[in-house]
Backbone as JSON Lines, residues from 0, in Angstrom:
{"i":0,"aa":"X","n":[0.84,-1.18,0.0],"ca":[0.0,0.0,0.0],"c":[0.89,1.25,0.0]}
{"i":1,"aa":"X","n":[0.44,2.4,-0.47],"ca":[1.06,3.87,-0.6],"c":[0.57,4.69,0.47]}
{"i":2,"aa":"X","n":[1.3,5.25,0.78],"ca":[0.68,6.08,2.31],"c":[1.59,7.0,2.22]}
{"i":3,"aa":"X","n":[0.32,8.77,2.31],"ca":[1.45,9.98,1.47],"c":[0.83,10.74,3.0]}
{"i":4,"aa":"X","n":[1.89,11.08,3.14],"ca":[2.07,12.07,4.62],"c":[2.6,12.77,4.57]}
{"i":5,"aa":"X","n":[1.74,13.79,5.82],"ca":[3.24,15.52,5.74],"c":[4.38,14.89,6.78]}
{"i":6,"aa":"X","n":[5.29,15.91,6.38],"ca":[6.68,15.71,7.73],"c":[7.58,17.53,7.13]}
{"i":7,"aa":"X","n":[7.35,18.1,8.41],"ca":[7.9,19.36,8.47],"c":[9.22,19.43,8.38]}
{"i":8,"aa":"X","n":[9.43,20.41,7.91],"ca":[10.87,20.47,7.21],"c":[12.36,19.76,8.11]}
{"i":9,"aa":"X","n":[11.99,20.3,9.56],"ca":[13.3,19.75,10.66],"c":[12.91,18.22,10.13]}
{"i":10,"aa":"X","n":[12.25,17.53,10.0],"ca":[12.02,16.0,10.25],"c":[12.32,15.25,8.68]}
{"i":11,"aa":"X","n":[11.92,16.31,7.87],"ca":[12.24,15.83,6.67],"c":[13.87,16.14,6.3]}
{"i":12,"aa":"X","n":[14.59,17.22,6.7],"ca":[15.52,16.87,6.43],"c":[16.81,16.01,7.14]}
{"i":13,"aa":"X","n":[16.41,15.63,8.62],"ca":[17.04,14.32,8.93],"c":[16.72,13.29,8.68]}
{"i":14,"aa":"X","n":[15.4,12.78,8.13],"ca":[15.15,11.71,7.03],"c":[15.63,11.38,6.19]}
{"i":15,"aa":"X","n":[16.13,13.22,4.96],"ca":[16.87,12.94,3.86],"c":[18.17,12.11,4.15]}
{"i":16,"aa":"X","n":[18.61,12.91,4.86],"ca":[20.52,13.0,5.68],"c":[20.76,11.71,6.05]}
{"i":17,"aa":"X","n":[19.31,10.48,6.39],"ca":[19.29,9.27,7.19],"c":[19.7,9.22,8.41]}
{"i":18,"aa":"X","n":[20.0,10.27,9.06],"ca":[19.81,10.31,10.63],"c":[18.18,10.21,11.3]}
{"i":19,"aa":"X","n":[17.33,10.52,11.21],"ca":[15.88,9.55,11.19],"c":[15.62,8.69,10.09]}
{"i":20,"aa":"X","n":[15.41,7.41,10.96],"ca":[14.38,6.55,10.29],"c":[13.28,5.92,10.58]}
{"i":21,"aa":"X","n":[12.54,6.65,11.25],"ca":[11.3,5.74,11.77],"c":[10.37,7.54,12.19]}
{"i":22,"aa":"X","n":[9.03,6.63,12.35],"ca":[7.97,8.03,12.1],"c":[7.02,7.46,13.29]}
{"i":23,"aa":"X","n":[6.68,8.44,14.91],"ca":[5.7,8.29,15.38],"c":[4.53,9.19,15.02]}
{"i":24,"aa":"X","n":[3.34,7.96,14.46],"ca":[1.89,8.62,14.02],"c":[1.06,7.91,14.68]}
{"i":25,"aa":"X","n":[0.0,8.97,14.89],"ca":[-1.3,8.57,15.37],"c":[-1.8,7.01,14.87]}
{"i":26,"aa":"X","n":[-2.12,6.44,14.94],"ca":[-2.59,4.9,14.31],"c":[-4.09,5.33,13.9]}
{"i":27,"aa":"X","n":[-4.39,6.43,13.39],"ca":[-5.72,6.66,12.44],"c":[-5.67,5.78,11.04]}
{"i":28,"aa":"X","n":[-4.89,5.75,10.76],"ca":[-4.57,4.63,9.33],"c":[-4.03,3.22,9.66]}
{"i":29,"aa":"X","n":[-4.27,2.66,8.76],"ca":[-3.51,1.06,8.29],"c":[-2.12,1.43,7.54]}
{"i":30,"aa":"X","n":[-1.33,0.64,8.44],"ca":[0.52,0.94,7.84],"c":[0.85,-0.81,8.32]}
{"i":31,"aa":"X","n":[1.7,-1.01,7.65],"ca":[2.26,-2.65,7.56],"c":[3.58,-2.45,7.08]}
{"i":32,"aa":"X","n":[4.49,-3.91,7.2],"ca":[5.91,-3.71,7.13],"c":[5.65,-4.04,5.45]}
{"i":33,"aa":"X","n":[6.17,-3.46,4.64],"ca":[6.08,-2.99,2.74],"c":[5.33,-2.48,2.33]}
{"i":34,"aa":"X","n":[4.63,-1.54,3.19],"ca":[3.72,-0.57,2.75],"c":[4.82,0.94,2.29]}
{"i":35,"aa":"X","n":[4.69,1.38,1.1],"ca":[5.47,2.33,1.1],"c":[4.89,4.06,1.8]}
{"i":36,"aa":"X","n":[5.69,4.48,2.16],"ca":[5.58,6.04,2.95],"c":[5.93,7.14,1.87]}
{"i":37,"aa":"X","n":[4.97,7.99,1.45],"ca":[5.17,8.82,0.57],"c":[5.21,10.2,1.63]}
{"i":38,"aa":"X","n":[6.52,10.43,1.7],"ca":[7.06,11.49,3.05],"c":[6.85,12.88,1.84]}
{"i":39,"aa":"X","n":[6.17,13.91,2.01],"ca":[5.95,15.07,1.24],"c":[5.96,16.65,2.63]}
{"i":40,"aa":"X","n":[7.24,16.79,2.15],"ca":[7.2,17.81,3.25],"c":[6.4,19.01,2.76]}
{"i":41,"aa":"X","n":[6.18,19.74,4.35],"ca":[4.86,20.5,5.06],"c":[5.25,21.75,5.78]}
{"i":42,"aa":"X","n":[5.37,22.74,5.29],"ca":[5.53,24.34,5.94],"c":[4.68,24.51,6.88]}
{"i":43,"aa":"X","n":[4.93,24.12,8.31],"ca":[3.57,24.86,8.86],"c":[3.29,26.34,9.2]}
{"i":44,"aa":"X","n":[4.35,27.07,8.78],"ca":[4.25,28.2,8.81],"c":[3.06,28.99,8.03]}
{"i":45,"aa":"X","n":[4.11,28.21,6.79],"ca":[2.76,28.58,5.73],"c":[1.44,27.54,5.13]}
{"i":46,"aa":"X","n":[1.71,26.83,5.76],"ca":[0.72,25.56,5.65],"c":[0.29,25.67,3.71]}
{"i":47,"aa":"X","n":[1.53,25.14,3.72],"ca":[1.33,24.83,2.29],"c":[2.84,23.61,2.13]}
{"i":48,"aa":"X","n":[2.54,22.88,1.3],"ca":[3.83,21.8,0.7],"c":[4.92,22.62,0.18]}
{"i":49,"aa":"X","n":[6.06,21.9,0.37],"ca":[7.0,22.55,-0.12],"c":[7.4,22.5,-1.75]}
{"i":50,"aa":"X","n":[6.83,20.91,-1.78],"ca":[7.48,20.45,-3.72],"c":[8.29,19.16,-3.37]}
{"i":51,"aa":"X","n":[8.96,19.33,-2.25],"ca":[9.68,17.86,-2.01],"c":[9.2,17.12,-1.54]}
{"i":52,"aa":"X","n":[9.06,15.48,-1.64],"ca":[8.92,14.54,-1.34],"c":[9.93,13.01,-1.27]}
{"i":53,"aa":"X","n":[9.4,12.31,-0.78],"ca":[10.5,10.92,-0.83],"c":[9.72,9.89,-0.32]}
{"i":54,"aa":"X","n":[10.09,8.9,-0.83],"ca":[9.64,7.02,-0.67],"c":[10.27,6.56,0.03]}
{"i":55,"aa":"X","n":[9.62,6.17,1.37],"ca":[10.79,5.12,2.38],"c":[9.55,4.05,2.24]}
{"i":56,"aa":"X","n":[9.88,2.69,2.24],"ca":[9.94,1.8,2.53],"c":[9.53,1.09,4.27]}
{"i":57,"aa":"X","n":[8.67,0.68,4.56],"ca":[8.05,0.64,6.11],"c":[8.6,-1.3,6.1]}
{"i":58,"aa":"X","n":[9.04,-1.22,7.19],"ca":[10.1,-2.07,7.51],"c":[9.66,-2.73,9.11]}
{"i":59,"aa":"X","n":[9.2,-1.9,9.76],"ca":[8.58,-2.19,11.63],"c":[7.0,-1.41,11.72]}
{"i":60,"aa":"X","n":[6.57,-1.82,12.16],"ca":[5.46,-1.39,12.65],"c":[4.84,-1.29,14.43]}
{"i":61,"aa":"X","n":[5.15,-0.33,15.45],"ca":[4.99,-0.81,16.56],"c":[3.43,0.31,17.07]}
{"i":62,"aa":"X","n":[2.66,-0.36,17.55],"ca":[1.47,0.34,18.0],"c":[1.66,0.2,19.36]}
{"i":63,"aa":"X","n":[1.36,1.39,20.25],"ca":[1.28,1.46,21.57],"c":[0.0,2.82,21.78]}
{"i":64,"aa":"X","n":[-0.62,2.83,22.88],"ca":[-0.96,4.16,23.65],"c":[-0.02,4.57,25.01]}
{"i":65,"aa":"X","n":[1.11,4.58,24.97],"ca":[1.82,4.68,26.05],"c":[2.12,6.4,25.98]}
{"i":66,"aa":"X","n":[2.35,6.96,25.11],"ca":[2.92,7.96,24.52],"c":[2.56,9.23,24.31]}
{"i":67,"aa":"X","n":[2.54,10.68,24.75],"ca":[1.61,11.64,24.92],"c":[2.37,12.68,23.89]}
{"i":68,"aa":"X","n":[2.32,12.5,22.5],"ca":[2.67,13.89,21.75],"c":[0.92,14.56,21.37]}
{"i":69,"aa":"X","n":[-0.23,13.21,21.57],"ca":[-1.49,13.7,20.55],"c":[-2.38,13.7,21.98]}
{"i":70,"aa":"X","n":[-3.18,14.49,22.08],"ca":[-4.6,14.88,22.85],"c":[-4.46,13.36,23.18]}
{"i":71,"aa":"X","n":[-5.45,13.22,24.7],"ca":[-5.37,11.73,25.16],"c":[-6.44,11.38,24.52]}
{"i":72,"aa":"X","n":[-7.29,12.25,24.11],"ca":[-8.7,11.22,23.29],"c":[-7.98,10.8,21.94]}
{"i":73,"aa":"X","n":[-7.41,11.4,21.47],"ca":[-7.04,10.78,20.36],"c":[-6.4,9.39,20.47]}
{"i":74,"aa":"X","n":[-5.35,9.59,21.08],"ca":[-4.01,8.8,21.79],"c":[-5.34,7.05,22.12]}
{"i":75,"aa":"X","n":[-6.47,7.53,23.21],"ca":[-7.35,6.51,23.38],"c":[-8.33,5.96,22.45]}
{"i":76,"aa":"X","n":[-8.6,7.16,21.56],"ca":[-9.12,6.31,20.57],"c":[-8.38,6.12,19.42]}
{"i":77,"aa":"X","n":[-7.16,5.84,18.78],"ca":[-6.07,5.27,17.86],"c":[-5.27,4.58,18.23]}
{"i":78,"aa":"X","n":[-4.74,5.25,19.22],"ca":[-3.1,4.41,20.1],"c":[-2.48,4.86,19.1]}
{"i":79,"aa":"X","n":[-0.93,4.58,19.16],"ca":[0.02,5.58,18.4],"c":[0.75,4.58,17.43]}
{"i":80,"aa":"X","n":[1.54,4.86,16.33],"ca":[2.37,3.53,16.23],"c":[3.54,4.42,15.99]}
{"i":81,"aa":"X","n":[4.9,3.81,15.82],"ca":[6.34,3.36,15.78],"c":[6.29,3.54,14.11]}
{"i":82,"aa":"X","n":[6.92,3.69,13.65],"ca":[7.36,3.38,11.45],"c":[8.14,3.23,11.44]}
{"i":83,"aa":"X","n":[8.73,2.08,11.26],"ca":[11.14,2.65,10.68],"c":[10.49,1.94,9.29]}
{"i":84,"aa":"X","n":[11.55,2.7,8.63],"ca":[11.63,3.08,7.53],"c":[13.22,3.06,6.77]}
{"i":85,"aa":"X","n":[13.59,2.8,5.76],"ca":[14.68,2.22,4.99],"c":[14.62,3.18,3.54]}
């Protein structure tokens, strides 16, 4: 499966560099290990795309609700997951 997501510029460019490889998201979607990640970076300044994008490859998949970056209702109703990515 293809799965196209924002990632703001700090995150996208240690992605590029390969110093990140893995993505914590909300578990609102279905993600599996060879599902590809269509990473399309996201200005939130200006809340508009930048033009760049990139294909990683989903490799782990870890779901937890342990983890507080999202509202706890959310967090309780999704749980979060883990992505590494290649």
């Amino acid at each position: 499966m293809r799965i196209e997501k924002k990632v703001w510029p700090e995150y996208f460019r240690k992605i590029k560099e390969g110093k990140k490889t893995f993505e914590i998201r909300l578990a609102d979607f279905k993600c599996a290990s060879g599902d590809v990640l269509v990473l399309r970076e996201w200005n939130p300044k200006t809340k508009k795309y930048t033009g760049r994008s990139m294909k990683k490859k989903v490799t782990y998949v870890l779901k937890t609700k342990e983890l507080k970056f999202w509202p706890k209702k959310d967090i309780e109703k999704y749980g979060l997951q883990v992505i590494g990515f290649r």
